[in-house]
N, C-alpha and C positions, 0 to 999 in steps of 0.2 A: 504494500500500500504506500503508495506517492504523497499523498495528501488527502484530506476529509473537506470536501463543501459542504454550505453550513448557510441557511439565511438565517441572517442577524436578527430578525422579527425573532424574538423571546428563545433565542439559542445561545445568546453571547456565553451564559453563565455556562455552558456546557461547554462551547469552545473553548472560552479561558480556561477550564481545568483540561480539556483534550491537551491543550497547547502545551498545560506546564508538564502535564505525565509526557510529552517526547512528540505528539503527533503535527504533522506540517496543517494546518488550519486555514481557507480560503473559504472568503466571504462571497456569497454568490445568491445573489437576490434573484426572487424565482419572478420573473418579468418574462412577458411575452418575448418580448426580444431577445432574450438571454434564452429562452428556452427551444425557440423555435427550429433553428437548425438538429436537436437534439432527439425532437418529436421525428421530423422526416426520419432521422437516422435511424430510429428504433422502429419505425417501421417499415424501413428498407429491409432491415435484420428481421421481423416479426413476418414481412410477406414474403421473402427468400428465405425462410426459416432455417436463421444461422444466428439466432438469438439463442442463446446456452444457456440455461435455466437448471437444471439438474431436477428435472421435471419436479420444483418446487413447488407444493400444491398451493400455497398462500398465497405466491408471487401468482400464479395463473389464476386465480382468484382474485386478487386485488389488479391484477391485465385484464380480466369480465369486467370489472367497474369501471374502467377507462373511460373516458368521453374526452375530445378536446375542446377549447374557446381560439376561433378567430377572431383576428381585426377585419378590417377592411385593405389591408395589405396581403392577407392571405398567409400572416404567418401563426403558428399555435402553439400552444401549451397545451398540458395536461390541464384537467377541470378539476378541481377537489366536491366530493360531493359533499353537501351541507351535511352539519354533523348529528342530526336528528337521524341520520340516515343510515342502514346498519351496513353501509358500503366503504369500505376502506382503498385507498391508492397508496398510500404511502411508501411501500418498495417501488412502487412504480416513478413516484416523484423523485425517490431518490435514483433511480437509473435513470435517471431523465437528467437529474445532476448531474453522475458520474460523464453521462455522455457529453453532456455539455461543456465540460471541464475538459472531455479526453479531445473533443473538438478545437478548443480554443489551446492546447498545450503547446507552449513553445518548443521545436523540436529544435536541439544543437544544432545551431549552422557550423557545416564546415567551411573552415578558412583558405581560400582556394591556394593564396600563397606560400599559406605554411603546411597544405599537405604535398604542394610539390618538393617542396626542400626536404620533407620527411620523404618522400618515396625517391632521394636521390637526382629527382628533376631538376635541371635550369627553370631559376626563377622568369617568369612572363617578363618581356623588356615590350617597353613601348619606343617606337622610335620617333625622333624629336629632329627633322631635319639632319641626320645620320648620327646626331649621338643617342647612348642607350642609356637609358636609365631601370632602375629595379621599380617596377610597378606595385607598390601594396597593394590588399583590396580596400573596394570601397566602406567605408562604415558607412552605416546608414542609423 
């Protein structure tokens, strides 16, 4: 485990004690827009059925309760059902995080300069009117 998402709406106190026992803690408000690429993706995995569940009866259970909410932009979240109601989502909300998280995760860029000098390469020269110079990359 990389990290735990967590919306801050009445979670903090749980966070802060995740945080001090050792765990990496990311705040992630459950907003339509934050959520929406996360819905497509679990149902790309749910209709090409390569969603990996360990045929856990709860989670398929609390997957029956599902409903989404659009905008007028066409993008969605999971619905939580009103809590009078004996229908739970909750695993689901939270794979909805997870996805969302594994979606926006910074993946290491590699350094295009310093993996040719590791594999022995001449560094990239740029030419300048015939002289060379050693080209970094660009930061961005």
């Amino acid at each position: 485990m990389r990290e735990v998402a967590f919306d801050a709406w009445n979670a903090t106190q749980l966070a802060v004690r995740l945080e001090a026992a050792g765990a990496t803690m990311v705040s992630l408000a459950q907003t339509i827009s934050m959520m929406s690429e996360a819905v497509k993706r679990i149902e790309e995995l749910v209709i090409g059925r390569k969603l990996q569940h360990g045929a856990n009866p709860v989670l398929r259970w609390m997957a029956s309760n599902c409903e989404t909410h659009s905008d007028s932009y066409g993008n969605r979240k999971l619905k939580k059902p009103e809590r009078s109601e004996a229908k739970r989502v909750d695993g689901m909300v939270a794979l909805e995080m997870a996805v969302s998280r594994e979606l926006r995760a910074e993946l290491p860029q590699e350094d295009p300069y310093a993996a040719r000098i590791a594999r022995g390469e001449e560094p990239i020269r740029a030419s300048d009117g015939g002289d060379h110079e050693d080209v970094p990359p660009a930061r961005g």
